[in-house]
PDB file of the backbone (N, CA, C, O) and the ligand in Angstrom, with CONECT records:
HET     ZN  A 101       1
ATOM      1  N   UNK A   1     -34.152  65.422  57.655  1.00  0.00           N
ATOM      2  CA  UNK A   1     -34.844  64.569  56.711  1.00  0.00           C
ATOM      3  C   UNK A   1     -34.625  65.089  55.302  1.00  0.00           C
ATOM      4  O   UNK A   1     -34.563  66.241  54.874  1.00  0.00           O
ATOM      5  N   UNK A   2     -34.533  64.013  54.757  1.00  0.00           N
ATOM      6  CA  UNK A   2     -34.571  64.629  53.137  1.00  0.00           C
ATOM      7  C   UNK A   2     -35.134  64.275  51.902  1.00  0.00           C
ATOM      8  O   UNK A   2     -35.513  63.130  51.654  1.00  0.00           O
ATOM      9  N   UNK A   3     -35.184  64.970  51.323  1.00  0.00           N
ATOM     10  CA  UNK A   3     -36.469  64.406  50.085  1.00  0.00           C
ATOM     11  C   UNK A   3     -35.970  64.328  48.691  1.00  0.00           C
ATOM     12  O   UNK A   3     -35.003  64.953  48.257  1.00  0.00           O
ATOM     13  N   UNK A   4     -36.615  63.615  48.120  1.00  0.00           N
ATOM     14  CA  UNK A   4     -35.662  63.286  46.588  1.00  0.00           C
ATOM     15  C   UNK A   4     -36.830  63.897  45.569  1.00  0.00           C
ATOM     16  O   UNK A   4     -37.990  63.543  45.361  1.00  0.00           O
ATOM     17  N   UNK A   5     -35.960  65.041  44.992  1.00  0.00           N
ATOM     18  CA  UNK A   5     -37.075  65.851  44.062  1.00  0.00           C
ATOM     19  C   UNK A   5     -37.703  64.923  43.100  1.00  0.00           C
ATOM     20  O   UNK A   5     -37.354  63.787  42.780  1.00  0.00           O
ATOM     21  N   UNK A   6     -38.626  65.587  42.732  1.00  0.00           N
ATOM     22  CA  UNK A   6     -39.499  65.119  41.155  1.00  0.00           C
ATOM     23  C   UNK A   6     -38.813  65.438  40.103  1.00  0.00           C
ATOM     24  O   UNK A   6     -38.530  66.567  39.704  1.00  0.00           O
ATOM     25  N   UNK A   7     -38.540  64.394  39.642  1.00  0.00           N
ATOM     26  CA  UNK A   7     -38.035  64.954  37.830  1.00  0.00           C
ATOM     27  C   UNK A   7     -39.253  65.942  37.453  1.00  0.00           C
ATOM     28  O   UNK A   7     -40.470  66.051  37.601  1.00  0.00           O
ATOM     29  N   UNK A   8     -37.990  66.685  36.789  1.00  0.00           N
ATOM     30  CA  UNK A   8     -38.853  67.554  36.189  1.00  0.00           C
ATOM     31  C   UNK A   8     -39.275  67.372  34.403  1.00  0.00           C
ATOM     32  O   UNK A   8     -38.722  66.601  33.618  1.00  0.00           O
ATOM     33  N   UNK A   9     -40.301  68.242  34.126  1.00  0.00           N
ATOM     34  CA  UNK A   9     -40.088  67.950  32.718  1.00  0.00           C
ATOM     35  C   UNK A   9     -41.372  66.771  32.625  1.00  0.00           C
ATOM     36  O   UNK A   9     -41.982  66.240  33.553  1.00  0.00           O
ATOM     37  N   UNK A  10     -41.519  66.595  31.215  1.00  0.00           N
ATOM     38  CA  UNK A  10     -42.955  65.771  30.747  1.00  0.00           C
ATOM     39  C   UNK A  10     -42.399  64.286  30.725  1.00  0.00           C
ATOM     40  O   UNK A  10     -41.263  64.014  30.337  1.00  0.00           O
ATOM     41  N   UNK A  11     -43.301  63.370  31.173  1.00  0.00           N
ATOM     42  CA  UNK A  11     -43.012  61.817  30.510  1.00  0.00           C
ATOM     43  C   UNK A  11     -42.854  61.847  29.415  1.00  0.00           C
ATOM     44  O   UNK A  11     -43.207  62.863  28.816  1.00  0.00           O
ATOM     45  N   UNK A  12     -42.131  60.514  28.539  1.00  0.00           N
ATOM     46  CA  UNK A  12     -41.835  60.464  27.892  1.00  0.00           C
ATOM     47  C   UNK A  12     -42.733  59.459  27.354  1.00  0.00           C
ATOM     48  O   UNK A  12     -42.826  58.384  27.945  1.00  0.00           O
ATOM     49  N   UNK A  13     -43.680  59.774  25.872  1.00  0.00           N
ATOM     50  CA  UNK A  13     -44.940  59.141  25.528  1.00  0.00           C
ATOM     51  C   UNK A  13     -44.042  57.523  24.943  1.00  0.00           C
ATOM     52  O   UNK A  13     -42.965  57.276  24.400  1.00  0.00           O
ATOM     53  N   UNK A  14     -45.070  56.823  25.375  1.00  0.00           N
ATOM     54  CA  UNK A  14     -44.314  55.640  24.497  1.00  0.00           C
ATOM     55  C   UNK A  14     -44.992  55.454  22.779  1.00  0.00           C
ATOM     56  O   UNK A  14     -46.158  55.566  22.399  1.00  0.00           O
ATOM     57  N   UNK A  15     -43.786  55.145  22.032  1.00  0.00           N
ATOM     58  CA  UNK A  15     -44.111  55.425  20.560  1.00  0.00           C
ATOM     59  C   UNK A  15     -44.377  53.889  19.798  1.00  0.00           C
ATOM     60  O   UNK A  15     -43.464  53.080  19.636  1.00  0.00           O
ATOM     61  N   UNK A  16     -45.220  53.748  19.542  1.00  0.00           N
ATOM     62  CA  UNK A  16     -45.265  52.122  19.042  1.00  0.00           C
ATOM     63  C   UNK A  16     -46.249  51.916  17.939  1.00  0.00           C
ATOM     64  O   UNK A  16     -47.479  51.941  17.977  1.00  0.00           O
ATOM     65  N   UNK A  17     -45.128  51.629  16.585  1.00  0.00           N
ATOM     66  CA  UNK A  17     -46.146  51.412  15.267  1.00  0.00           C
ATOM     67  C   UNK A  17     -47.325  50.618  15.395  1.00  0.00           C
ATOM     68  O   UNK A  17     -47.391  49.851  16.356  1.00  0.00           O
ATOM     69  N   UNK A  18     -48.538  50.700  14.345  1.00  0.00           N
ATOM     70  CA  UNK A  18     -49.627  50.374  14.354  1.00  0.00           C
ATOM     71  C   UNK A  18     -49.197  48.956  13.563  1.00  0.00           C
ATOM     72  O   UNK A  18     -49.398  48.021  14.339  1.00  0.00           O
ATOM     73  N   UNK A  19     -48.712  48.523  12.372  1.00  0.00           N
ATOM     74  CA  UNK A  19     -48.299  47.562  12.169  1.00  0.00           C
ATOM     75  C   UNK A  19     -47.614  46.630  13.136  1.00  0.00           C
ATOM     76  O   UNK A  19     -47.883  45.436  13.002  1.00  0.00           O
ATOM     77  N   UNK A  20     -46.829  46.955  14.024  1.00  0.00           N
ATOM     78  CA  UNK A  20     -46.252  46.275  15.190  1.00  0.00           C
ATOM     79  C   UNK A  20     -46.981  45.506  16.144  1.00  0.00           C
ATOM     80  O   UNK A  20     -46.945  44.317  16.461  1.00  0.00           O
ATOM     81  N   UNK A  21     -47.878  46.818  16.650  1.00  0.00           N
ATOM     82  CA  UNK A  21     -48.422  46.643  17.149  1.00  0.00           C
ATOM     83  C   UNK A  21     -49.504  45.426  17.110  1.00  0.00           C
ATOM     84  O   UNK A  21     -49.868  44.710  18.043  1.00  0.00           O
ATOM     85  N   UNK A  22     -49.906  45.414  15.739  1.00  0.00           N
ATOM     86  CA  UNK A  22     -51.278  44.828  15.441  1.00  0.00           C
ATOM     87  C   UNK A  22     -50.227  43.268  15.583  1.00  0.00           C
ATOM     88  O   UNK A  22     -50.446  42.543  16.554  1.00  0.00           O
ATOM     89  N   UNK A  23     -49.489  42.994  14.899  1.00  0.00           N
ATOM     90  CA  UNK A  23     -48.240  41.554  14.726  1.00  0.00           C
ATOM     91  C   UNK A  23     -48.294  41.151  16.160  1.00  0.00           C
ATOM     92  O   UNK A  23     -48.979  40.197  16.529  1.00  0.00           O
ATOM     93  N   UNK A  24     -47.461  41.984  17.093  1.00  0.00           N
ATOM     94  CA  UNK A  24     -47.500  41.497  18.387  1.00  0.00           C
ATOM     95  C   UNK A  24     -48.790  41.022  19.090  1.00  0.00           C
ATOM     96  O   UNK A  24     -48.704  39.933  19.658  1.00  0.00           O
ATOM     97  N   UNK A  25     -50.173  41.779  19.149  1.00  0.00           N
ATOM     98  CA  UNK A  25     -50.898  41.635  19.786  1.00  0.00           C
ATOM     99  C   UNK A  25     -51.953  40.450  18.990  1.00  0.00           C
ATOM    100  O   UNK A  25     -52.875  40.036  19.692  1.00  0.00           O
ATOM    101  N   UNK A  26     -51.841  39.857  17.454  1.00  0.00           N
ATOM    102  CA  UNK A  26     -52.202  38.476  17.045  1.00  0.00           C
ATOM    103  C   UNK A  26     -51.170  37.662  17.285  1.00  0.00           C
ATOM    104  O   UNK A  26     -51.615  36.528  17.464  1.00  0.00           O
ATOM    105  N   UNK A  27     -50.084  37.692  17.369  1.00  0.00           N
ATOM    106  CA  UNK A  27     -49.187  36.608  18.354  1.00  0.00           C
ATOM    107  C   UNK A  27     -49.302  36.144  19.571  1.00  0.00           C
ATOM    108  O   UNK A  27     -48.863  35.025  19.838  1.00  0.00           O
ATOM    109  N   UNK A  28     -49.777  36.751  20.302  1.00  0.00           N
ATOM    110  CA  UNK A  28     -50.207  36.631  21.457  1.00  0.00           C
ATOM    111  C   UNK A  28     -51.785  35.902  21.721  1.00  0.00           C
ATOM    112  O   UNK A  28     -52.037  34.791  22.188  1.00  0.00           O
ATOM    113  N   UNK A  29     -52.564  36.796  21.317  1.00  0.00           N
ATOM    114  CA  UNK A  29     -54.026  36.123  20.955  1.00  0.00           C
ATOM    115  C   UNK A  29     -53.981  35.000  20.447  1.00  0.00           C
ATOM    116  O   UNK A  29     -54.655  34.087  20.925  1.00  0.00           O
ATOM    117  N   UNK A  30     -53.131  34.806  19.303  1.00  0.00           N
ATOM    118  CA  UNK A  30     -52.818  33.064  18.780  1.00  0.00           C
ATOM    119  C   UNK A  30     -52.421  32.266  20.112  1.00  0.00           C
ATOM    120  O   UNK A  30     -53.186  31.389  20.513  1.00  0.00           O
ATOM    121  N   UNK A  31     -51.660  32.451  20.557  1.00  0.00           N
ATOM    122  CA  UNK A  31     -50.815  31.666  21.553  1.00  0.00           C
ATOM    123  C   UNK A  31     -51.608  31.477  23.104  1.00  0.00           C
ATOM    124  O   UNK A  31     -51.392  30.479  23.792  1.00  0.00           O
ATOM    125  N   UNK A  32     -52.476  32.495  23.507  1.00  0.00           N
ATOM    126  CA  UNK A  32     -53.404  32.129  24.461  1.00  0.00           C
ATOM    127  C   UNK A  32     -54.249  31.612  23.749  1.00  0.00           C
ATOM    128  O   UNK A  32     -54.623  30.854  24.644  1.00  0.00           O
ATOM    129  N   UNK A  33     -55.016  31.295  22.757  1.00  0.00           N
ATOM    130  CA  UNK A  33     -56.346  30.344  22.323  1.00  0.00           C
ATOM    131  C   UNK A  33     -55.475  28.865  22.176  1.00  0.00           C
ATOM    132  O   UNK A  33     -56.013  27.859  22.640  1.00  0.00           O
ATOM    133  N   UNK A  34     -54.401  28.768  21.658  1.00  0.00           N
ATOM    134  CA  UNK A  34     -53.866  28.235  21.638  1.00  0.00           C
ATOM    135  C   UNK A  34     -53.728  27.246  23.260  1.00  0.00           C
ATOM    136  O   UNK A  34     -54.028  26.082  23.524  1.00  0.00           O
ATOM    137  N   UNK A  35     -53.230  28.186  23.956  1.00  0.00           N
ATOM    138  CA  UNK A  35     -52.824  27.441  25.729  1.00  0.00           C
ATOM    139  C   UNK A  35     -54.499  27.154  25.859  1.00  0.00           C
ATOM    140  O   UNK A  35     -54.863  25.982  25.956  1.00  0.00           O
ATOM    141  N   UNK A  36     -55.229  27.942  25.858  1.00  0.00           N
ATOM    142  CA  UNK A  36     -56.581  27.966  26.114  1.00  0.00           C
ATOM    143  C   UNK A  36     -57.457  26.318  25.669  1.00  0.00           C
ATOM    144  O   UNK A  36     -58.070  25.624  26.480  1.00  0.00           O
ATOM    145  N   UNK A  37     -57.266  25.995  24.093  1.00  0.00           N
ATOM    146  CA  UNK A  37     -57.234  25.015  23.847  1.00  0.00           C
ATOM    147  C   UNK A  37     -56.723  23.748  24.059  1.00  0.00           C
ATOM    148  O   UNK A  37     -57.364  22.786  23.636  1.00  0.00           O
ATOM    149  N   UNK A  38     -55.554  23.564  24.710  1.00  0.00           N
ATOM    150  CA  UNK A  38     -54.455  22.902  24.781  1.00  0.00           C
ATOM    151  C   UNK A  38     -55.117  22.587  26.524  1.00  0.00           C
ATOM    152  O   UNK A  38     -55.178  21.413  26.891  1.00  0.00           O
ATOM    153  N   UNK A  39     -55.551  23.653  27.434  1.00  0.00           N
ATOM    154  CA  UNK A  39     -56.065  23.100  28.945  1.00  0.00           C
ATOM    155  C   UNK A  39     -57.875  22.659  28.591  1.00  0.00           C
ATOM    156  O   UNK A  39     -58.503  22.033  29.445  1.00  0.00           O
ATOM    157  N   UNK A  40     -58.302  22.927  27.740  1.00  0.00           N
ATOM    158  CA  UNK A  40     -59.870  22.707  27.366  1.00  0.00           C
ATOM    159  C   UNK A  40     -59.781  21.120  27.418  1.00  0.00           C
ATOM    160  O   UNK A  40     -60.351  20.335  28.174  1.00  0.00           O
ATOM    161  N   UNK A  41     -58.587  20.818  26.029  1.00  0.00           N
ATOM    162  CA  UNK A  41     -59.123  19.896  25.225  1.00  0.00           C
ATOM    163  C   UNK A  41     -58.929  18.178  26.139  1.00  0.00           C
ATOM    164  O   UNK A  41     -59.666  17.192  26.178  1.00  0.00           O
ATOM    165  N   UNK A  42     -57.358  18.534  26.871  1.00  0.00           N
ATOM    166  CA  UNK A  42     -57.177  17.428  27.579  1.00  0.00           C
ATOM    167  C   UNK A  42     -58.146  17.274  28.962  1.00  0.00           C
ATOM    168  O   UNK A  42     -58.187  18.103  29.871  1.00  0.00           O
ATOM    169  N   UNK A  43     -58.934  15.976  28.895  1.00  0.00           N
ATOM    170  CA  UNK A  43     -60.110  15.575  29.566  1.00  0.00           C
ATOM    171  C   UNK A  43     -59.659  14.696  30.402  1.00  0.00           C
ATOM    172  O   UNK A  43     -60.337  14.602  31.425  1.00  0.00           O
ATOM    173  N   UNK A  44     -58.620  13.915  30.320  1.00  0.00           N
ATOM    174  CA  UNK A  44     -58.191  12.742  30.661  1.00  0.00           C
ATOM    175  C   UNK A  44     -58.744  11.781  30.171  1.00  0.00           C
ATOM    176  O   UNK A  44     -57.961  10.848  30.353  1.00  0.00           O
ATOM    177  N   UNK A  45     -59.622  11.416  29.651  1.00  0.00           N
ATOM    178  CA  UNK A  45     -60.390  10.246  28.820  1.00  0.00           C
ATOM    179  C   UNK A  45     -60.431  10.943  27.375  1.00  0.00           C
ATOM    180  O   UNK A  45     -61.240  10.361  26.653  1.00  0.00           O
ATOM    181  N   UNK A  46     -59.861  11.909  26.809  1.00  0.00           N
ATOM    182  CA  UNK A  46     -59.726  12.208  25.655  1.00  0.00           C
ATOM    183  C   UNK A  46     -58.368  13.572  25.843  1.00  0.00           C
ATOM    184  O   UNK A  46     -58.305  14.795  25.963  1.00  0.00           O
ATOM    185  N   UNK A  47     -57.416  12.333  25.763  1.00  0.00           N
ATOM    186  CA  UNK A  47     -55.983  13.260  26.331  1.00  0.00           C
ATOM    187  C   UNK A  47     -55.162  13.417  25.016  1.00  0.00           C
ATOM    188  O   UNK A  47     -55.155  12.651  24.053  1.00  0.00           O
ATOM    189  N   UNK A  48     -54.429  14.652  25.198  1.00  0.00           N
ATOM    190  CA  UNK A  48     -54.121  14.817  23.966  1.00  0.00           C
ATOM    191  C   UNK A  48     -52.734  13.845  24.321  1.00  0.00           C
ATOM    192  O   UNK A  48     -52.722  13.260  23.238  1.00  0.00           O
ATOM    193  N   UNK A  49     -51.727  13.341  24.959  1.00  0.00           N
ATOM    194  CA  UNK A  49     -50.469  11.934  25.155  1.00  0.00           C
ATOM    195  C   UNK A  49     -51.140  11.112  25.040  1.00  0.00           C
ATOM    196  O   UNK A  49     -50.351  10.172  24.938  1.00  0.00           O
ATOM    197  N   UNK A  50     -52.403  10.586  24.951  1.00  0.00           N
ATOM    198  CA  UNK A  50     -52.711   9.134  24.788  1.00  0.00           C
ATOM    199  C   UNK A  50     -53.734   8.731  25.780  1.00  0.00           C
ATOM    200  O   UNK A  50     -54.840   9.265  25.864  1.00  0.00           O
ATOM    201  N   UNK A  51     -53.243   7.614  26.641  1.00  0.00           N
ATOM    202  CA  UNK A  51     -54.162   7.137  28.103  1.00  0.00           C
ATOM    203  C   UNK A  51     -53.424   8.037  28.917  1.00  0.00           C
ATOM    204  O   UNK A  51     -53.239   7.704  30.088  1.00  0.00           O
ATOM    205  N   UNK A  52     -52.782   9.564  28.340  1.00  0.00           N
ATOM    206  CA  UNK A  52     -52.004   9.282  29.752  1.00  0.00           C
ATOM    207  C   UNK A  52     -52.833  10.900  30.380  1.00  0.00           C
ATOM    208  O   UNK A  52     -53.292  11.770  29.640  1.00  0.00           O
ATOM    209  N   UNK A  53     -52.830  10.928  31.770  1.00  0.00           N
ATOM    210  CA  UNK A  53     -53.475  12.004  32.961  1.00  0.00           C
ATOM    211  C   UNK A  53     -52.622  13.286  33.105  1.00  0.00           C
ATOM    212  O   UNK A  53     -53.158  14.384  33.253  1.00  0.00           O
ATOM    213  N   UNK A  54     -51.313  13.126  33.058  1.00  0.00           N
ATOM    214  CA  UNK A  54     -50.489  13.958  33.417  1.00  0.00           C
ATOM    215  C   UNK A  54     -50.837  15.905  33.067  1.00  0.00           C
ATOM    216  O   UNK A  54     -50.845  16.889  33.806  1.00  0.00           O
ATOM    217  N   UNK A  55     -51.038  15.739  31.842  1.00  0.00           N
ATOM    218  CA  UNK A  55     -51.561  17.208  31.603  1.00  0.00           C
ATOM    219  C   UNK A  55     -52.744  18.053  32.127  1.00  0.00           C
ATOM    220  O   UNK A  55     -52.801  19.277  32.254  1.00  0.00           O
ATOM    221  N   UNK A  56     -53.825  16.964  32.445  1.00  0.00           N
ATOM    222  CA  UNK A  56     -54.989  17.452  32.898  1.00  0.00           C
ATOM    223  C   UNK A  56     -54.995  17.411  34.326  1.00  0.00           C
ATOM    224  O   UNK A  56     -55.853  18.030  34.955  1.00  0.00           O
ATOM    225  N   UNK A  57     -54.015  16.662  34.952  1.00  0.00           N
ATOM    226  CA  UNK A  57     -53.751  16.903  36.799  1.00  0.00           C
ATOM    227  C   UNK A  57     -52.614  17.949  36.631  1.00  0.00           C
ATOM    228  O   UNK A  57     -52.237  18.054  37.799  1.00  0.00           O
ATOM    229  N   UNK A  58     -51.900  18.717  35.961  1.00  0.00           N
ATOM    230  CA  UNK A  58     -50.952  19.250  35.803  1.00  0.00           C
ATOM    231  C   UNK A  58     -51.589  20.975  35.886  1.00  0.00           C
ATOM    232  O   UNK A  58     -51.116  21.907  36.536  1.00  0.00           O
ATOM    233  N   UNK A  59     -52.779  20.967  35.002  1.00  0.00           N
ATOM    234  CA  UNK A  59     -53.434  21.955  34.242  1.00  0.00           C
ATOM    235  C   UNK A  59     -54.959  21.921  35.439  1.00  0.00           C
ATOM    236  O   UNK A  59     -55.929  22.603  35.106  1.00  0.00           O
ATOM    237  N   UNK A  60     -55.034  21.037  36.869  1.00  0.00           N
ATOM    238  CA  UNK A  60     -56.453  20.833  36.659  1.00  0.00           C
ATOM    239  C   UNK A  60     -57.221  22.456  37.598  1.00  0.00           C
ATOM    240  O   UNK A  60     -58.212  23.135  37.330  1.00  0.00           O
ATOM    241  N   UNK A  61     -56.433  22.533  38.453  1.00  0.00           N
ATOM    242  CA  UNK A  61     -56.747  24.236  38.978  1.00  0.00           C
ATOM    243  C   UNK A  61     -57.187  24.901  38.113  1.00  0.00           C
ATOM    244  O   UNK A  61     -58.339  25.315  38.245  1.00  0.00           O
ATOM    245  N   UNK A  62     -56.586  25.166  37.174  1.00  0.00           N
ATOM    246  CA  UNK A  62     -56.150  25.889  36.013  1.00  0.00           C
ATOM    247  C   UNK A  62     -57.396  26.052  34.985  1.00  0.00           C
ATOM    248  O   UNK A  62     -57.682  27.022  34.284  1.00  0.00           O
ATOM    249  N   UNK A  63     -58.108  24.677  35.130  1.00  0.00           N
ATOM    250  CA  UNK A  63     -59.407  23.888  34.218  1.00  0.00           C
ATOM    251  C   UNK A  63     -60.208  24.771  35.138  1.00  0.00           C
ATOM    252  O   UNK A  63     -60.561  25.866  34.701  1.00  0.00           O
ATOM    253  N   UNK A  64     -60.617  24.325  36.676  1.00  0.00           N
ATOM    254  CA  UNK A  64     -61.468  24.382  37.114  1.00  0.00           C
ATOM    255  C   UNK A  64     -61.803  26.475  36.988  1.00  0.00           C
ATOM    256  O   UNK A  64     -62.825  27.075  36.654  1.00  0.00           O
ATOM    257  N   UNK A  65     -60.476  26.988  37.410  1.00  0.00           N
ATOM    258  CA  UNK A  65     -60.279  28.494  37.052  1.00  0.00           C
ATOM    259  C   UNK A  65     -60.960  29.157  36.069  1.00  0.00           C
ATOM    260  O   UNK A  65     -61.544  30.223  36.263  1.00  0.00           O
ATOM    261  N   UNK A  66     -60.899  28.399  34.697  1.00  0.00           N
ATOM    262  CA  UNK A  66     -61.884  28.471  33.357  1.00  0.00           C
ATOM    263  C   UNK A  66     -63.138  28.164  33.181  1.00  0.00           C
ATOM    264  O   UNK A  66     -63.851  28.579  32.268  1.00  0.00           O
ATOM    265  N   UNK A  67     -63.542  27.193  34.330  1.00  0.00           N
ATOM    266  CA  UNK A  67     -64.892  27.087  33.811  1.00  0.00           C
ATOM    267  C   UNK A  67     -64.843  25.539  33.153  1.00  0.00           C
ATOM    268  O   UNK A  67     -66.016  25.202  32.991  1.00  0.00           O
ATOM    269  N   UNK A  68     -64.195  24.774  32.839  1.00  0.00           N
ATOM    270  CA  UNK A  68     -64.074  23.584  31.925  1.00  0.00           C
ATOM    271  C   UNK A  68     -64.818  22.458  33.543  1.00  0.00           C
ATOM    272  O   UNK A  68     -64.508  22.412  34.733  1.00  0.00           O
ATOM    273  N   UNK A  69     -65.923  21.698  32.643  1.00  0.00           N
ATOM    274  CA  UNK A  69     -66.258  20.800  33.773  1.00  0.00           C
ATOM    275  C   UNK A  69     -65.423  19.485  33.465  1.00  0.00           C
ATOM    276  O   UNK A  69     -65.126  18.901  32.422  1.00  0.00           O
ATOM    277  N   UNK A  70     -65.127  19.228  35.043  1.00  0.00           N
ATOM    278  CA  UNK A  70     -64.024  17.761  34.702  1.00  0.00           C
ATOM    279  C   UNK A  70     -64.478  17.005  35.778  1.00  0.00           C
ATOM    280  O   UNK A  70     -64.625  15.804  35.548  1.00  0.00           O
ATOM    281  N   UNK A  71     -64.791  17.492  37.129  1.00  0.00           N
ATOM    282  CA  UNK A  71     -65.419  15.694  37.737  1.00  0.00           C
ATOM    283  C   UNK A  71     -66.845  15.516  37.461  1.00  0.00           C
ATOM    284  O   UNK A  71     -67.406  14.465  37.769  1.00  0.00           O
TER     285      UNK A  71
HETATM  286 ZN    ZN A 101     -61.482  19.013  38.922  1.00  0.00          ZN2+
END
């Protein structure tokens, strides 16, 4: 039988600016309130396409997952 050693030696820390950091992680926060809004808002009787259902049967797991009341 044989065994596959441990690297040796320290991990290697990950290095990541505070400016970067902060950019990436409000891009993101934008973009989920964003999706967040975008499965809230379509009701099917107040859809963001018009008369049309498609997004809110598309999204409706998804609704019910959140908390959004729809029947
Ligand atoms: Zn439902």
């Amino acid at each position: 039988m044989t065994t596959i050693p441990a690297p040796a030696g320290k991990a290697t820390p990950v290095v990541l600016p505070v400016p970067k950091a902060v950019l990436w992680l409000s891009i993101t926060a934008l973009l989920a309130l964003g999706l967040y809004y975008f499965i809230g808002i379509d009701q099917g009787a107040v859809s963001v396409f018009g008369n049309d259902t498609h997004v809110h049967e598309f999204v409706h797991d998804a609704r019910h997952f959140l908390g959004f009341p729809c029947h």
